[in-house]
Each structure stands twice: as structure tokens, then as C-alpha cells.
N, CA, C and O atoms as CSV, one atom per row, in Angstrom:
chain,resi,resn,atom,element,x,y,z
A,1,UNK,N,N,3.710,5.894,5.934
A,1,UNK,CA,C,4.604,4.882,5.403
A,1,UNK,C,C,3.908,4.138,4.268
A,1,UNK,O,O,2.796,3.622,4.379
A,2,UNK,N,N,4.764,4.128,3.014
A,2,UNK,CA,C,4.339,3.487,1.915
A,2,UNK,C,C,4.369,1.996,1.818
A,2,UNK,O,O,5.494,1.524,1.658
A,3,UNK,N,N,3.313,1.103,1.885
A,3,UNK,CA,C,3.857,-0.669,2.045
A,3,UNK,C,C,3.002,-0.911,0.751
A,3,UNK,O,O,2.179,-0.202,0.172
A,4,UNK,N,N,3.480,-2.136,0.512
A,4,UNK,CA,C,3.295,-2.699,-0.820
A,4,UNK,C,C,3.582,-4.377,-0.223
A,4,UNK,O,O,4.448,-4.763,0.562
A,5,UNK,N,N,2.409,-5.225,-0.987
A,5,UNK,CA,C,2.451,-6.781,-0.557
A,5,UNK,C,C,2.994,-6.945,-1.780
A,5,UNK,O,O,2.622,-6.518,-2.873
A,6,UNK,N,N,4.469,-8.010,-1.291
A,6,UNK,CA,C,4.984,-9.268,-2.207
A,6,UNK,C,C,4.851,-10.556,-2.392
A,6,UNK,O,O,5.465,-11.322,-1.649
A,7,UNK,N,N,3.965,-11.087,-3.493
A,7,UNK,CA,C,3.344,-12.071,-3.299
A,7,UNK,C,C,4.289,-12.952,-4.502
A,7,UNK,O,O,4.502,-12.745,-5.697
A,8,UNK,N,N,4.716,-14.000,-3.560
A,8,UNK,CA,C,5.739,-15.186,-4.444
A,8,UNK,C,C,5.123,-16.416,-4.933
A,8,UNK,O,O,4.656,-17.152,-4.064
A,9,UNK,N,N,5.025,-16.796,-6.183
A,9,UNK,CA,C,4.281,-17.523,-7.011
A,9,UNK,C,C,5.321,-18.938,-7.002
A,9,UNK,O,O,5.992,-19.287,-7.973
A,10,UNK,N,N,5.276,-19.627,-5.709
A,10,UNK,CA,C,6.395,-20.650,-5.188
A,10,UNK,C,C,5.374,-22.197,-5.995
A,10,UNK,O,O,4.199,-22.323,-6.341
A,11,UNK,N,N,6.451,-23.021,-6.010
A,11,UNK,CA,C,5.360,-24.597,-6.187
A,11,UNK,C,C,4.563,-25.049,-5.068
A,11,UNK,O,O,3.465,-25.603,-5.030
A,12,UNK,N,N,5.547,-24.605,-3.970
A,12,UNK,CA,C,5.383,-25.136,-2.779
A,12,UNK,C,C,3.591,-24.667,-2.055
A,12,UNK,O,O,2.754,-25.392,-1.517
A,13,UNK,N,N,3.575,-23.363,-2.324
A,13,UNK,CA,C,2.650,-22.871,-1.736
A,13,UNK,C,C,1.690,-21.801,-2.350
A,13,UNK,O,O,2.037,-20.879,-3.089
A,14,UNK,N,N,0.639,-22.033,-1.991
A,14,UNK,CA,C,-0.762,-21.343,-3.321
A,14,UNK,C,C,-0.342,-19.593,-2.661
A,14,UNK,O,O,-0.066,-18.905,-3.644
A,15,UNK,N,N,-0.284,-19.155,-1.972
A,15,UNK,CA,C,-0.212,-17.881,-1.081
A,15,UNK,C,C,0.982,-17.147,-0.743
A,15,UNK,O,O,0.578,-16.185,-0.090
A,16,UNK,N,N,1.868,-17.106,-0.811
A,16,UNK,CA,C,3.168,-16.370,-0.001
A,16,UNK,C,C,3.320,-15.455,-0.037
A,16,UNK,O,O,3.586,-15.154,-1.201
A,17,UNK,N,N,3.337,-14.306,0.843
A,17,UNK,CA,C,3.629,-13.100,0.697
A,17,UNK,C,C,3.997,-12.228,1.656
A,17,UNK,O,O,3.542,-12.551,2.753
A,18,UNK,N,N,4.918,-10.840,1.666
A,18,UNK,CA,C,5.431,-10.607,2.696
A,18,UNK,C,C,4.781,-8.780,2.473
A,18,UNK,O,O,4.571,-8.347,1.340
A,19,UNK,N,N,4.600,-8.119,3.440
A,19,UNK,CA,C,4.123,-6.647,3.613
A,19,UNK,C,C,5.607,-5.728,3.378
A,19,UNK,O,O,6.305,-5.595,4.383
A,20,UNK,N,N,5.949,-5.285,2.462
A,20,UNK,CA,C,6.990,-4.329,2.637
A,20,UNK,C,C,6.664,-2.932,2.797
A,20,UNK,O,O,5.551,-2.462,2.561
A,21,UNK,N,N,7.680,-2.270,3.211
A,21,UNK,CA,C,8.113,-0.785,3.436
A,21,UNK,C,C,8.869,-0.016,2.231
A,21,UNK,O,O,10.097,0.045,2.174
A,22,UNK,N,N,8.040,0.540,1.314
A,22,UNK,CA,C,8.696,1.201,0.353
A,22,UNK,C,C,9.797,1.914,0.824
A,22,UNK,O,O,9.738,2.704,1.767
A,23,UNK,N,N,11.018,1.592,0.047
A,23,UNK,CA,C,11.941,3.174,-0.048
A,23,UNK,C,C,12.119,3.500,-0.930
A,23,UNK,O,O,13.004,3.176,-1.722
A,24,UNK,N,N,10.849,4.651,-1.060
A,24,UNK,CA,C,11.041,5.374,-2.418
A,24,UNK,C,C,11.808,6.320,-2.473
A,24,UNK,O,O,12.506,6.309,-3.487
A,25,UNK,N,N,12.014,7.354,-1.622
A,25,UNK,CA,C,13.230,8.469,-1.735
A,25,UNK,C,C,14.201,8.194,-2.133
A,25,UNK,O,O,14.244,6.964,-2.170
A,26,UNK,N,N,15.479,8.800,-2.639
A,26,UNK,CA,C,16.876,8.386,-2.384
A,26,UNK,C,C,17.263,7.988,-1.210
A,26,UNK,O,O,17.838,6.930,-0.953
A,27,UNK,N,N,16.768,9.330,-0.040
A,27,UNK,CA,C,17.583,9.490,1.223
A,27,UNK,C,C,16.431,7.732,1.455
A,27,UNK,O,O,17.205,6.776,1.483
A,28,UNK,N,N,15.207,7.359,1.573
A,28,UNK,CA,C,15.384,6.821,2.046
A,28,UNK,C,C,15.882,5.093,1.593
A,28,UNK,O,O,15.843,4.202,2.442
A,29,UNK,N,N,16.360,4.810,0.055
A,29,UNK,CA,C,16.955,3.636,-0.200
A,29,UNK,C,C,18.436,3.833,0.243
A,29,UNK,O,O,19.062,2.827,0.576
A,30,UNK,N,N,18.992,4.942,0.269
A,30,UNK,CA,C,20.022,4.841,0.629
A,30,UNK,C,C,20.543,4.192,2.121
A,30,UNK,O,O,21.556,3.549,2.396
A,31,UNK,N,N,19.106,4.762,3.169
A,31,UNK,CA,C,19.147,4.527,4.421
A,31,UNK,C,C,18.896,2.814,4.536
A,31,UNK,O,O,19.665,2.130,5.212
A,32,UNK,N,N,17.910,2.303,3.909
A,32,UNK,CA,C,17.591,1.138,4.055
A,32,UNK,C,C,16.822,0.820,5.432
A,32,UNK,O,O,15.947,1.397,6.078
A,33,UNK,N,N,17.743,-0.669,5.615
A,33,UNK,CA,C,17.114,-0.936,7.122
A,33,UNK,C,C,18.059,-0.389,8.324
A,33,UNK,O,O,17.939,-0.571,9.536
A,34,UNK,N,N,18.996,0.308,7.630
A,34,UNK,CA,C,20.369,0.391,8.793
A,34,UNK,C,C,19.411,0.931,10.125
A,34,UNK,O,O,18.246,1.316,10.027
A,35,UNK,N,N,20.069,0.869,11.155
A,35,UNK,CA,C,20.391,1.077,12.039
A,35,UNK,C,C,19.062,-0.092,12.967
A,35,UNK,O,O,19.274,-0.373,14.146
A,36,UNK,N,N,18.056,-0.527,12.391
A,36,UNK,CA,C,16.950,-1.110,12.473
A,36,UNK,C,C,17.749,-2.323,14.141
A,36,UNK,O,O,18.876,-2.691,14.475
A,37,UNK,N,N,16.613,-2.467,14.577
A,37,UNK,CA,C,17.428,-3.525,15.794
A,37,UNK,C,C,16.418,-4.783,15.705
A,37,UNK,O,O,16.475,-5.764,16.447
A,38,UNK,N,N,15.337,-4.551,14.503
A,38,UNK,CA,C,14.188,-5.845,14.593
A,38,UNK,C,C,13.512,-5.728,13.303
A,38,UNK,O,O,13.504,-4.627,12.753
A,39,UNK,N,N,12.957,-6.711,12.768
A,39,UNK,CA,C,12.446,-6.581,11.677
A,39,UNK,C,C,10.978,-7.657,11.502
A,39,UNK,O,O,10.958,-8.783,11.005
A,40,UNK,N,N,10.199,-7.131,11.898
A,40,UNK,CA,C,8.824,-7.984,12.153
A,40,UNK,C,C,8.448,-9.538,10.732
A,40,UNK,O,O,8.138,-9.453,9.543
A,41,UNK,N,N,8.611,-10.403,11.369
A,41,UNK,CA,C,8.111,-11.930,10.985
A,41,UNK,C,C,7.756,-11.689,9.099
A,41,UNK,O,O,7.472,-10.510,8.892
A,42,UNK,N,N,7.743,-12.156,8.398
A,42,UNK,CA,C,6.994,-11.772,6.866
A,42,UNK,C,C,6.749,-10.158,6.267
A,42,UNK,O,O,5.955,-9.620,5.496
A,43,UNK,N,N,7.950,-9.725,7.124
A,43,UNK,CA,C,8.023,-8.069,6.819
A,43,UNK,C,C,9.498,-7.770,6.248
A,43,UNK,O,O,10.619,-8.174,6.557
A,44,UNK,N,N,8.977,-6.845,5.237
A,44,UNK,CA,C,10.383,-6.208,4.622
A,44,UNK,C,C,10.418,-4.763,4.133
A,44,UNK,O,O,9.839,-3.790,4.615
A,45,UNK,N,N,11.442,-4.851,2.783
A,45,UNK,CA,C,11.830,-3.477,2.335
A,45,UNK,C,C,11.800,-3.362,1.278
A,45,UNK,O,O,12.617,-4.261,1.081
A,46,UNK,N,N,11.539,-2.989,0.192
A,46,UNK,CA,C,11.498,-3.204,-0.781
A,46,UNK,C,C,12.019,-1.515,-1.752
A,46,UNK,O,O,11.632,-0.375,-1.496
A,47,UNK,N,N,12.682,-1.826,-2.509
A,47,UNK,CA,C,13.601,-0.933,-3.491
A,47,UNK,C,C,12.860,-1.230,-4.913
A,47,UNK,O,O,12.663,-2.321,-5.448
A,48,UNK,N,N,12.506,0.092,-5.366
A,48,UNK,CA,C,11.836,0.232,-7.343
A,48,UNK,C,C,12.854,0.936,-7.655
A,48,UNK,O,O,13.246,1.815,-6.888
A,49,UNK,N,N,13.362,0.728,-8.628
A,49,UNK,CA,C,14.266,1.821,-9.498
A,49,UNK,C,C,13.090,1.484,-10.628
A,49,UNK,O,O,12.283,0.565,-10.771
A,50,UNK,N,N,13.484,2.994,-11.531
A,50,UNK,CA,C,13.206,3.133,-12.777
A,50,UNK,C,C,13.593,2.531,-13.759
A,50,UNK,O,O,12.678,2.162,-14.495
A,51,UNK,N,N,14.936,2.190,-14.184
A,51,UNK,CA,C,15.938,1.812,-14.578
A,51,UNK,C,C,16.726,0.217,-14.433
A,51,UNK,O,O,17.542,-0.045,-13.550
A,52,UNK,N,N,16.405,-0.467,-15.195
A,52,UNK,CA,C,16.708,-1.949,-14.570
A,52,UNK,C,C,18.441,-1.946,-14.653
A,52,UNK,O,O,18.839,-1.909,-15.818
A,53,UNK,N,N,19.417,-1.975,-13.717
A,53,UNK,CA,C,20.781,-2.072,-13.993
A,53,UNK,C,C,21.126,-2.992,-12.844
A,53,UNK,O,O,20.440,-3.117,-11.830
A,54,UNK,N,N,22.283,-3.636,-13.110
A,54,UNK,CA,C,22.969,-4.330,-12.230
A,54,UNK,C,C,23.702,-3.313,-10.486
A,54,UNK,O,O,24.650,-2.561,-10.259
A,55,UNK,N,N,22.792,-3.794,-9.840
A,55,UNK,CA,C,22.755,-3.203,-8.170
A,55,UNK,C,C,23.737,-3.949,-7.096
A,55,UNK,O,O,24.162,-5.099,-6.985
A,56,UNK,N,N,23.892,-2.715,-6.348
A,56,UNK,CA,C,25.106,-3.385,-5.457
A,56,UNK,C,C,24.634,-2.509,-3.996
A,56,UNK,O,O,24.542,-1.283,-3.927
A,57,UNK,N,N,24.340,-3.588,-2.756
A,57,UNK,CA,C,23.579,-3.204,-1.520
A,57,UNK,C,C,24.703,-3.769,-0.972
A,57,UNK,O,O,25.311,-4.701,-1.498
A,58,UNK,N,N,25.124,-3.034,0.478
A,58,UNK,CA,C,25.790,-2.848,1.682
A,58,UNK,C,C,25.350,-3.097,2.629
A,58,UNK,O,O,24.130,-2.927,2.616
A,59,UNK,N,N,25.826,-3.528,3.749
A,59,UNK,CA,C,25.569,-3.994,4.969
A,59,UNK,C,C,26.136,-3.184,6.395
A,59,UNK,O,O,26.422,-3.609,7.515
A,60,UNK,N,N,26.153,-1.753,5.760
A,60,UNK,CA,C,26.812,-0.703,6.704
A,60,UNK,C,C,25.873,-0.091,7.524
A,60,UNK,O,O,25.005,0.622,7.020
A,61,UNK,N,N,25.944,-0.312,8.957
A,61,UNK,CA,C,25.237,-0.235,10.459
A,61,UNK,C,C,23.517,-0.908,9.994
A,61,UNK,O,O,22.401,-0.517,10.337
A,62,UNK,N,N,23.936,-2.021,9.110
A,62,UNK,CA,C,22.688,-3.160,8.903
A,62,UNK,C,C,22.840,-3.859,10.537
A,62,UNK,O,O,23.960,-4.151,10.955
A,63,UNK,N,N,21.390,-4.121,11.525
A,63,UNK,CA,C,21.948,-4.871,12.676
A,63,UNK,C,C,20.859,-6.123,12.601
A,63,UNK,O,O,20.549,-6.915,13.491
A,64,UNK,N,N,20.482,-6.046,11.510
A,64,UNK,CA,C,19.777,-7.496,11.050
A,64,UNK,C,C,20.132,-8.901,9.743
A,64,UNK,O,O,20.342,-8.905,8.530
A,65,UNK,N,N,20.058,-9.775,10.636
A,65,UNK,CA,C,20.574,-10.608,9.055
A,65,UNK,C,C,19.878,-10.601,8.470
A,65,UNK,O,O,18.810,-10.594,9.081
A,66,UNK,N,N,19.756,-10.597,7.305
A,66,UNK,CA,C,18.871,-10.643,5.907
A,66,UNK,C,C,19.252,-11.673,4.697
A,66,UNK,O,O,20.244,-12.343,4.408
A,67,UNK,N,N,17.616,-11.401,3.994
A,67,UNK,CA,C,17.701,-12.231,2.260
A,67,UNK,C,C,17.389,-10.677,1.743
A,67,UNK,O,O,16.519,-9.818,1.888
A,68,UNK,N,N,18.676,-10.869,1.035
A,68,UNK,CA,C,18.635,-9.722,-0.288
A,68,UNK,C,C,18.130,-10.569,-1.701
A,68,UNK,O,O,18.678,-11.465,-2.342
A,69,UNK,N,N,16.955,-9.925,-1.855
A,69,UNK,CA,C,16.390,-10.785,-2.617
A,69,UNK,C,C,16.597,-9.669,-4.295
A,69,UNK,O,O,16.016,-8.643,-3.942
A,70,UNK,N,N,16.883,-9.519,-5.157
A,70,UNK,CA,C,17.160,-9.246,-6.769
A,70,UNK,C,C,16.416,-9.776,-7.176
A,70,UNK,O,O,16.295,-10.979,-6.946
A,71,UNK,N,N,15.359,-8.907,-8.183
A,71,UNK,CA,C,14.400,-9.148,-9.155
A,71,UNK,C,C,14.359,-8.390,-10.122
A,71,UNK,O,O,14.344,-7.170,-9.956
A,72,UNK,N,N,14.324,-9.081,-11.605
A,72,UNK,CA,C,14.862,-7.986,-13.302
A,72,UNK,C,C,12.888,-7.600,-12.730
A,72,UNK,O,O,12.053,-7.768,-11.841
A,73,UNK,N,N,13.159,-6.976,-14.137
A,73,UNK,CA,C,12.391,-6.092,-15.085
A,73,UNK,C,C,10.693,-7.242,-15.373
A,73,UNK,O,O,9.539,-6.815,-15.406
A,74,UNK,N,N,11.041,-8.343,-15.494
A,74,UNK,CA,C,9.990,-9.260,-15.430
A,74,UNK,C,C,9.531,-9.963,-14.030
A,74,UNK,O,O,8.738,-10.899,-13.932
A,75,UNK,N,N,10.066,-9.439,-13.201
A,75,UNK,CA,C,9.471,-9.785,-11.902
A,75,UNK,C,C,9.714,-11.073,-11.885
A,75,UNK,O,O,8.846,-11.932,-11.733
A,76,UNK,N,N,11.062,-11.308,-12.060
A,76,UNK,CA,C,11.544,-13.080,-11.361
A,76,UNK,C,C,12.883,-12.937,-10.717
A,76,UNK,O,O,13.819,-12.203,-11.035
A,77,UNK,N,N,12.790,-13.644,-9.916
A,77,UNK,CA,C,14.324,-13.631,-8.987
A,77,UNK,C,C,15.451,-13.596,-9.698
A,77,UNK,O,O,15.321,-14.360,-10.655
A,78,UNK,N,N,16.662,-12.995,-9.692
A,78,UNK,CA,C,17.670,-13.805,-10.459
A,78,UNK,C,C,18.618,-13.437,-9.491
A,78,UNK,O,O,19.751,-13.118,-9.850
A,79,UNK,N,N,18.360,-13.441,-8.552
A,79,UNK,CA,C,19.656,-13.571,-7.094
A,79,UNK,C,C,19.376,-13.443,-5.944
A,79,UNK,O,O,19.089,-12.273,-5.687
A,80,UNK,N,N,19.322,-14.106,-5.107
A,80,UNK,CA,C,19.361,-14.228,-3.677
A,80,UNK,C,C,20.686,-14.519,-2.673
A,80,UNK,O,O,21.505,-15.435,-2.747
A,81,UNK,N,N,20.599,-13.398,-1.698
A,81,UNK,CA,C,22.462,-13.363,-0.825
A,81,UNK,C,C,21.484,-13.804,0.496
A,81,UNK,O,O,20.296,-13.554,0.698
A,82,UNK,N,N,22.284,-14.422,1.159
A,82,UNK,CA,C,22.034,-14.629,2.633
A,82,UNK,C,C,22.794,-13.143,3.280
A,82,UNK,O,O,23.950,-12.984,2.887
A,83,UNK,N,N,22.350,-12.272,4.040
A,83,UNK,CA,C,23.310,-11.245,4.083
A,83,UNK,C,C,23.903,-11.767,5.732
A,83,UNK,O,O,23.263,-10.853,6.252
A,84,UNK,N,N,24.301,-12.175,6.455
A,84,UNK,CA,C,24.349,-11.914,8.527
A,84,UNK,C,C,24.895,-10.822,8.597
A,84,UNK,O,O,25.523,-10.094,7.828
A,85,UNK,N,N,24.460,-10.793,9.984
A,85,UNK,CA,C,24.970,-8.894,10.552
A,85,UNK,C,C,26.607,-8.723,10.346
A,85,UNK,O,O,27.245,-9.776,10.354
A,86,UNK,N,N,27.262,-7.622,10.184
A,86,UNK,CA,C,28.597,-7.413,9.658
A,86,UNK,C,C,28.905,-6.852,10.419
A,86,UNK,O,O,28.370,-5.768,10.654
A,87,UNK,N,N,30.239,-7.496,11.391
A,87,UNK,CA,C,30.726,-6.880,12.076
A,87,UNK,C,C,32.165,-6.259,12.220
A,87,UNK,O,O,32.612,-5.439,13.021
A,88,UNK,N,N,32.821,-7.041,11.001
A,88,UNK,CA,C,34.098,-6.544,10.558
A,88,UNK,C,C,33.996,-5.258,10.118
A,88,UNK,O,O,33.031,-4.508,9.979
A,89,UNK,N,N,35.758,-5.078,9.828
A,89,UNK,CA,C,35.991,-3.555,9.707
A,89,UNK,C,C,35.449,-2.805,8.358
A,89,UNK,O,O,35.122,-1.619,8.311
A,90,UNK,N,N,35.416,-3.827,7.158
A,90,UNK,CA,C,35.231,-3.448,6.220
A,90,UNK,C,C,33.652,-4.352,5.747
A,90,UNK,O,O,33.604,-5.582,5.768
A,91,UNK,N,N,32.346,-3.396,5.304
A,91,UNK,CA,C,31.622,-4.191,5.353
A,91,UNK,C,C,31.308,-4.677,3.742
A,91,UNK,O,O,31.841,-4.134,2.774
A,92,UNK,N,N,30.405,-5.726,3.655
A,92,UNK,CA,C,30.291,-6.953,2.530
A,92,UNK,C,C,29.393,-6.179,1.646
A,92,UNK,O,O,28.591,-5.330,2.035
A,93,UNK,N,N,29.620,-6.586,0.280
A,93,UNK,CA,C,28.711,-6.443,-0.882
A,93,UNK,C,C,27.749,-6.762,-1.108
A,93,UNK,O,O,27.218,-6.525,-0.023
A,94,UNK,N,N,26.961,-7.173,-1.731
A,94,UNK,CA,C,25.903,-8.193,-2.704
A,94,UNK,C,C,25.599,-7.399,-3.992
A,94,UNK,O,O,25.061,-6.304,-4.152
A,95,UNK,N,N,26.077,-8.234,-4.800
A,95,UNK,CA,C,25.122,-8.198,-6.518
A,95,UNK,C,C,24.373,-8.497,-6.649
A,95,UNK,O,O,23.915,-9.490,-6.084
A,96,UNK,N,N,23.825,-7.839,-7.439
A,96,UNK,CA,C,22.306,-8.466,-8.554
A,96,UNK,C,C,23.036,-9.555,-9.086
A,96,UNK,O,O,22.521,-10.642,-8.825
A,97,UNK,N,N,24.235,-9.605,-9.851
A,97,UNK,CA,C,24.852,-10.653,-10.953
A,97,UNK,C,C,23.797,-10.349,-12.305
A,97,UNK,O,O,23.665,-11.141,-13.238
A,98,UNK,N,N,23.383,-9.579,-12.237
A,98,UNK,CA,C,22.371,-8.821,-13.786
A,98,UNK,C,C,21.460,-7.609,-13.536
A,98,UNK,O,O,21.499,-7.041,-12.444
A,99,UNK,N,N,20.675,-7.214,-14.478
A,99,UNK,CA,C,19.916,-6.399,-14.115
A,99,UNK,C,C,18.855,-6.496,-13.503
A,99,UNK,O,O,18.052,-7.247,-14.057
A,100,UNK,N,N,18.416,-5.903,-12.298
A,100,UNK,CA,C,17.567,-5.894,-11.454
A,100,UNK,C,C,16.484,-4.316,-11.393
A,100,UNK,O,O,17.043,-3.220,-11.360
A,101,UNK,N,N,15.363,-4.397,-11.389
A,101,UNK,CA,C,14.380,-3.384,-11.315
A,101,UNK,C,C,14.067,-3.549,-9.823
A,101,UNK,O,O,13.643,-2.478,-9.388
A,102,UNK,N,N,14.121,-4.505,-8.877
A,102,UNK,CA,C,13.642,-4.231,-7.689
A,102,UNK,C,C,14.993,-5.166,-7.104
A,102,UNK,O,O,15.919,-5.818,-7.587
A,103,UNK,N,N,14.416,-4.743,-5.604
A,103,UNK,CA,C,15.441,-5.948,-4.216
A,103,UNK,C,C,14.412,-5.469,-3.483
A,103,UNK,O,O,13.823,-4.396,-3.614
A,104,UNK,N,N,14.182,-6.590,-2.476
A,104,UNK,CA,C,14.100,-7.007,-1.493
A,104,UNK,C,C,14.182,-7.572,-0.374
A,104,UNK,O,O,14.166,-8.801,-0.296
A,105,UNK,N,N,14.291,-6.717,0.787
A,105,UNK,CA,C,14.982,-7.147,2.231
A,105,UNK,C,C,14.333,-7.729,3.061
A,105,UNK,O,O,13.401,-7.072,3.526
A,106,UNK,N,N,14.514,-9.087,3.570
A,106,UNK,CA,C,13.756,-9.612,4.650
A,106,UNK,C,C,14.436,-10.138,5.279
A,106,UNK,O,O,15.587,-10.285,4.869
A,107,UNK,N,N,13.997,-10.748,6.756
A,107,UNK,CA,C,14.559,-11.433,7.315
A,107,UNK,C,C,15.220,-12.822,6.834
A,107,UNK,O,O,14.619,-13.521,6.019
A,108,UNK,N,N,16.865,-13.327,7.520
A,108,UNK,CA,C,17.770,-13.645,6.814
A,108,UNK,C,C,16.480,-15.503,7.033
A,108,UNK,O,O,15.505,-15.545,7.782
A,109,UNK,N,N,16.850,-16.401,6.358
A,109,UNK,CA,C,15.974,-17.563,6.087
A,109,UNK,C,C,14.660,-17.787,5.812
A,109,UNK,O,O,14.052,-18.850,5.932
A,110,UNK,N,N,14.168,-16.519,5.361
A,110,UNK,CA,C,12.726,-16.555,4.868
A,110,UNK,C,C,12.816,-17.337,3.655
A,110,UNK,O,O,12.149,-18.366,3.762
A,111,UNK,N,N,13.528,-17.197,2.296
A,111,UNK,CA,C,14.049,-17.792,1.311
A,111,UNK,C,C,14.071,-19.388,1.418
A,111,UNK,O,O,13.319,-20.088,0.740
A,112,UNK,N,N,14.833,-19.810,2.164
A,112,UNK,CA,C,15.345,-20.949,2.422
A,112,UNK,C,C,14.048,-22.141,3.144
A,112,UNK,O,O,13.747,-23.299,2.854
A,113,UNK,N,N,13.479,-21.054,4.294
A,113,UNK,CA,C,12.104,-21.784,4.572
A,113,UNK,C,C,10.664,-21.772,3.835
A,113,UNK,O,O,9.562,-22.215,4.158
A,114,UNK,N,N,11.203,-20.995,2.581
A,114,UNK,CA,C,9.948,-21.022,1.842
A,114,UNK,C,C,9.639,-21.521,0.840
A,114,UNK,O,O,8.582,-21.549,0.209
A,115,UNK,N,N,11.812,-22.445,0.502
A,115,UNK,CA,C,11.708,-22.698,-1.265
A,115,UNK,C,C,11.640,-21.422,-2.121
A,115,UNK,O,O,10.838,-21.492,-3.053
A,116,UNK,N,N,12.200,-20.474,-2.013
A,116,UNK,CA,C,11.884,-19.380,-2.858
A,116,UNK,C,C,13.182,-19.687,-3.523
A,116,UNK,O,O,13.954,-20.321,-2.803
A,117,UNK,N,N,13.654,-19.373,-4.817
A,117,UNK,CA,C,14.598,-19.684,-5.418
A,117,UNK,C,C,14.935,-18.626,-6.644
A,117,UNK,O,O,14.238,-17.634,-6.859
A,118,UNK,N,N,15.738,-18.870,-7.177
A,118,UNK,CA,C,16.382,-18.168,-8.299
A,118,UNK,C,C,14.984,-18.450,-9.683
A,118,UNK,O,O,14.676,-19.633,-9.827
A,119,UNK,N,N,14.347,-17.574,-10.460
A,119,UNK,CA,C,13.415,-17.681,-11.245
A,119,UNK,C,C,11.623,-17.793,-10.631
A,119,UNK,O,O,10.670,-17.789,-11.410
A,120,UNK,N,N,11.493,-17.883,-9.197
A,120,UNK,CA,C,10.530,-16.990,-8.485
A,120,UNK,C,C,9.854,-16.298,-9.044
A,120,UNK,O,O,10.192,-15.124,-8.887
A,121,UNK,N,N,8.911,-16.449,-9.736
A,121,UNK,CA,C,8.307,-15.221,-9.984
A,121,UNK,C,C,7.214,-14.460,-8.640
A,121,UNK,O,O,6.637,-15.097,-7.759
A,122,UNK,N,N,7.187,-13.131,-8.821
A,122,UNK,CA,C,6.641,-12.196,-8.087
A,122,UNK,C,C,5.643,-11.367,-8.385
A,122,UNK,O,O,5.590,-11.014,-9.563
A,123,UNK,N,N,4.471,-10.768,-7.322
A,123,UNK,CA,C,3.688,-10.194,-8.100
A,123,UNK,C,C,3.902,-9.149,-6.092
A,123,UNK,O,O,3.962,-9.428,-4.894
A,124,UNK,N,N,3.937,-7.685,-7.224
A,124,UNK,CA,C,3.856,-6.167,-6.020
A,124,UNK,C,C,2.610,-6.126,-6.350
A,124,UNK,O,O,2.249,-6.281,-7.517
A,125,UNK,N,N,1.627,-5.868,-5.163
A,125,UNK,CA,C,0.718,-5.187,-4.882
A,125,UNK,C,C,0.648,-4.098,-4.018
A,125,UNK,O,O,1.226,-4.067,-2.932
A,126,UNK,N,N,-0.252,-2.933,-4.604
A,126,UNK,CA,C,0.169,-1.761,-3.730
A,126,UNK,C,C,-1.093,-1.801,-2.231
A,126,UNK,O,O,-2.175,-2.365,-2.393
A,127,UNK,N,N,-0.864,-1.376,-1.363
A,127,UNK,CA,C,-2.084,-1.631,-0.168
A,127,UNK,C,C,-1.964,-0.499,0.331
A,127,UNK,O,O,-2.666,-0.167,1.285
């Protein structure tokens, strides 16, 4: 398994950072976290495209709430969704709202308890 540390350059705090799970394949960004039943404390998922374009992630047999976190080409936030688990018939969207080179999935209030915000900047390290 490919992980890579995301380290968030917050006011709040000299350090922040979470261990992700590359999905580099298709098959496996396509898969995501679905079917997942837990998602360990400061742990996530993290998506590279080549290509910075405006992205659109699903919440189909997702059984964790999440922060869909959107980041351009310069490695700064420019969107964050609260996602909760979806249990209706038809399941929910999220945009970038611009172009995005990465997203990132974590557990749903990591964002919110960390001050992470829209213009965030980020730094991937590979481990």
C-alpha cells in the first residue's frame, strides 16, 4: 500500500498532518473508500490526477462520513464538503467548484476541528 503524509500549513498549528492511502489506479480511485466500515483517527485517501480539472466524487456504498477535501494545482484548498453516510435512494455529489489536481478523504470533522479552511495550503510527502 502506497501512503503519502499530508501536511497542512494551518495558523493554528506548527504540525498537522494526516497519513494517506494513495489511489493511484483507476480501479482503485474509482473504488475509493466504499464499502470501508472504519477509517483510522488522522488517516485518509488521497487522489493525484495528472490533469488539474474540475472533479466530481460520490458517496455510493461510502459507509463513512467524510471531509472531501479539493486542492488546485498549487496545493491550496479551494473546497471543502462535509460528506455524512448516504442513505437515500439516490446518492449526493461534491464539486471541486474549480480545478483541482488532488482530493482528499478523511474523516467527516477533521476540517472543522483543525481550522483547516478554504486557501490551506498543503505540502504531500511521500513515506
Amino acid at each position: 500500500m502506497l501512503e503519502k503524509k499530508v501536511i497542512f500549513h494551518t495558523k493554528d498549528t506548527a504540525y498537522l498532518y494526516i497519513l494517506c492511502e494513495e489511489a493511484k489506479s483507476l480501479v482503485k480511485k474509482l473504488k475509493g473508500l466504499m464499502y470501508r466500515e472504519y477509517l483510522e483517527e488522522n488517516k485518509g485517501m488521497i487522489f493525484s490526477f495528472l490533469i488539474p480539472w474540475p472533479r466530481l466524487f460520490w458517496m455510493k456504498n461510502v459507509k463513512i462520513s467524510l471531509d472531501i477535501i479539493f486542492i488546485n494545482s498549487k496545493n491550496k484548498i479551494i473546497k471543502i464538503h462535509e460528506a455524512p453516510i448516504d442513505k437515500g435512494l439516490f446518492n449526493k455529489y461534491y464539486w471541486s467548484h474549480g480545478f483541482c489536481k488532488y482530493v482528499i478523504e478523511t474523516n467527516m470533522g477533521f476540517c472543522k476541528k483543525n481550522n483547516i479552511k478554504k486557501g490551506t495550503k498543503i505540502e504531500i510527502q511521500i513515506i
